[in-house]
Phi, psi and omega in degrees: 000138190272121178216141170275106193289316188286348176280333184296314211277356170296246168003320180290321185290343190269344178284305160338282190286358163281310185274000134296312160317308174290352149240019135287333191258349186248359164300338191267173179292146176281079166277144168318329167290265203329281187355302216258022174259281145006308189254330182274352180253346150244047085347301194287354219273285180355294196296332182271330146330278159332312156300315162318292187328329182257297176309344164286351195083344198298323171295010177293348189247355189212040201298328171285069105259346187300140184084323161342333178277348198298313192278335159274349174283332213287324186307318184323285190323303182298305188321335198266322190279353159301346201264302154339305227272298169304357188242343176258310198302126183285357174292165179296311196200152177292166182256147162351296200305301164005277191295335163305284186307356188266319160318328193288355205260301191269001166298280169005247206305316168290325148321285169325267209326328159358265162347274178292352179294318212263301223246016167234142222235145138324307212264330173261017158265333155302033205213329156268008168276344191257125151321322184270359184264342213274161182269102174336279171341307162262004154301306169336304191286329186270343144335284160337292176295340172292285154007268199313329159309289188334269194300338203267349194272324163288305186306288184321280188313315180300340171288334176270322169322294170322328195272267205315317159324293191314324165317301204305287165323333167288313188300302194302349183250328176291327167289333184272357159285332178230349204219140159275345185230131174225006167322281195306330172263346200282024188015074198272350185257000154293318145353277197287355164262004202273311194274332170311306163252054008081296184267329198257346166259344166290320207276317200286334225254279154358284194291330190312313201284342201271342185279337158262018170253023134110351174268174238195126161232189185283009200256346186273109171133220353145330179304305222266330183293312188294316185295326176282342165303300191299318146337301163313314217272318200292267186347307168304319200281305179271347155307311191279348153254018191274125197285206186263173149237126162274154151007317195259345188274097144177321186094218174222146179332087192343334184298336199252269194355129190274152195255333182231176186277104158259342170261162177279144236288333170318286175331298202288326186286312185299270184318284216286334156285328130332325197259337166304290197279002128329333186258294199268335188257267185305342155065058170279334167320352200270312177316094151330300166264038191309092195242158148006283203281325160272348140307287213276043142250009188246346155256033171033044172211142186317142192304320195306304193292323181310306208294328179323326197265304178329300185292333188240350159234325175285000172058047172201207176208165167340272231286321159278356166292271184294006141306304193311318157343263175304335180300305181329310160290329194276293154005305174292305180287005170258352180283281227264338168239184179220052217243120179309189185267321176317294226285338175281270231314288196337300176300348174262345175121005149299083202284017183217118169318317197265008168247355144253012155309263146016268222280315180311306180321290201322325218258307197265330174070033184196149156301159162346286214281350186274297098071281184311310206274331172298292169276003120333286124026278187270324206265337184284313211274294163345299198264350136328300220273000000 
């Protein structure tokens, strides 16, 4: 029996760190995350397996299992964005069709598969792990099939990969409507695993199909595997710290966010001056967890009227309105003290150097610290001058 020894012992290890994970996630409570975590850590389980299964040689004992897998990878896309959907999203449940429309990747991809499924014999698809044994003709078919997964397995996932950025990008604008700090809920570090996978099921896709028409790039063997471990590794590591987001974490559903001006330009001037001397006369931006409902008891006007009034006169939102604010002071203590850069976020309401990092650039166009040293700078040449 033929076996490639570094994707197995890649593949055993990567089997090894799924089903620990998938019995850590299934010890916790049954939240609607956790479930769709759960179904989305054996969808991979599934997919690895599989793989194991051919680089071990074991499909030499079971050769009608080969490919079988193909149509359960297809799953992979949804699973991540239900997984998305459950843990950002404020809506309550996916609507049906959803779950309809997730189903359509591996009917696809089993239809293409017919043909080798139906029309090829076990002894002769072994017989096509060997060049001198395999028949061309029905290689043609197993080519095909591959090919047609292959491609049919990019589209369908980039699409869902695509649903879910957006999903993501929404959580991050609905949070910024009601909370000044969204570092701890906006799962920021979901991006960055959206695009990991991304490159490692397009690179993974690629190489399957091109290998079987014989050509080889520097990424096919131990590269594109060790990258798809790590990946593996990332993943696992901030899912599984990923805390619960309650209800209040999550913001509120777009529909009910106001889209157009019910109030009048009267009104709306009257809440933004409220909402000023709030800022600036009470200095409420210092307030580290400043969120939507507690500006509005404390100027006594409804959260609805406010963000209307953000949106429709002042032309921002929460989260940068109070922002501009804590930049502001920080702007002042780095002129005037000599108080590190850690210690003004803190002291302006910030809890993380690197989101007043962020948020300083954005506003100043410059970091704290060049930001300090630039006027510093103008203030030596002045007083030269």
């Amino acid at each position: 029996m033929s076996i490639d020894i570094v994707p197995t012992v890649i593949y055993s290890s990567m089997m090894g760190m799924t089903i620990f994970a998938l019995v850590d996630v299934a010890s916790r409570d049954k939240h609607k995350q956790s479930l769709y975590l759960i179904g989305l850590l054996a969808l991979l389980l599934v997919h690895i397996i599989g793989e194991l299964f051919i680089y071990s040689g074991a499909y030499q004992y079971a050769p009608a299992l080969a490919g079988l897998q193909f149509p359960i990878r297809m799953l992979l896309g949804p699973a991540l964005y239900f997984y998305a959907f459950a843990t950002m999203s404020p809506e309550k449940a996916l609507p049906k069709k959803a779950h309809i429309l997730a189903l359509l990747g591996p009917v696809i991809v089993i239809i293409g598969m017919l043909p080798f499924i139906f029309g090829i014999t076990s002894d002769e698809k072994l017989a096509m792990a060997n060049p001198a044994t395999r028949d061309p003709e029905l290689f043609k078919i197993a080519v095909f099939t591959c090919v047609f997964s292959m491609c049919t397995f990019i589209v369908f996932t980039g699409l869902y990969l695509a649903a879910t950025f957006k999903l993501q990008n929404q959580h991050c604008l609905q949070l910024m409507e009601r909370f000044s700090d969204i570092e701890k809920r906006s799962m920021n570090w979901f991006k960055t695993v959206l695009v990991l996978w991304g490159f490692v099921w397009l690179f993974f896709s690629l190489d399957y199909g091109i290998s079987f028409i014989g050509w080889t790039w520097f990424g096919s063997g131990a590269i594109l595997h060790l990258f798809e471990a790590l990946v593996l590794v990332i993943f696992c590591h901030f899912a599984l710290k990923q805390p619960l987001l309650s209800d209040s974490d999550k913001g509120q559903p777009q529909s009910k966010q106001p889209r157009t001006a019910t109030l009048d330009e009267a009104t709306m001037a009257l809440i933004a001056s409220k909402l000023k001397n709030a800022m600036s006369e009470e200095a409420l931006f210092l307030e580290e967890e400043l969120s939507l409902k507690r500006l509005s008891d404390v100027i006594s006007v409804s959260e609805n009227h406010i963000s209307e009034t953000f949106s429709q006169c002042l032309h921002t939102n929460f989260f940068q309105f109070v922002n501009s604010y804590r930049i502001k002071q920080a702007m002042s203590l780095l002129t005037s003290t000599n108080k590190t850069v850690s210690v003004i976020a803190y002291d302006v309401g910030f809890n993380s150097k690197s989101t007043f990092n962020t948020a300083f650039k954005k506003i100043a166009g410059a970091t704290p610290t060049a930001y300090r040293s630039q006027a510093n700078s103008l203030s030596n040449e002045q007083t030269i001058g």
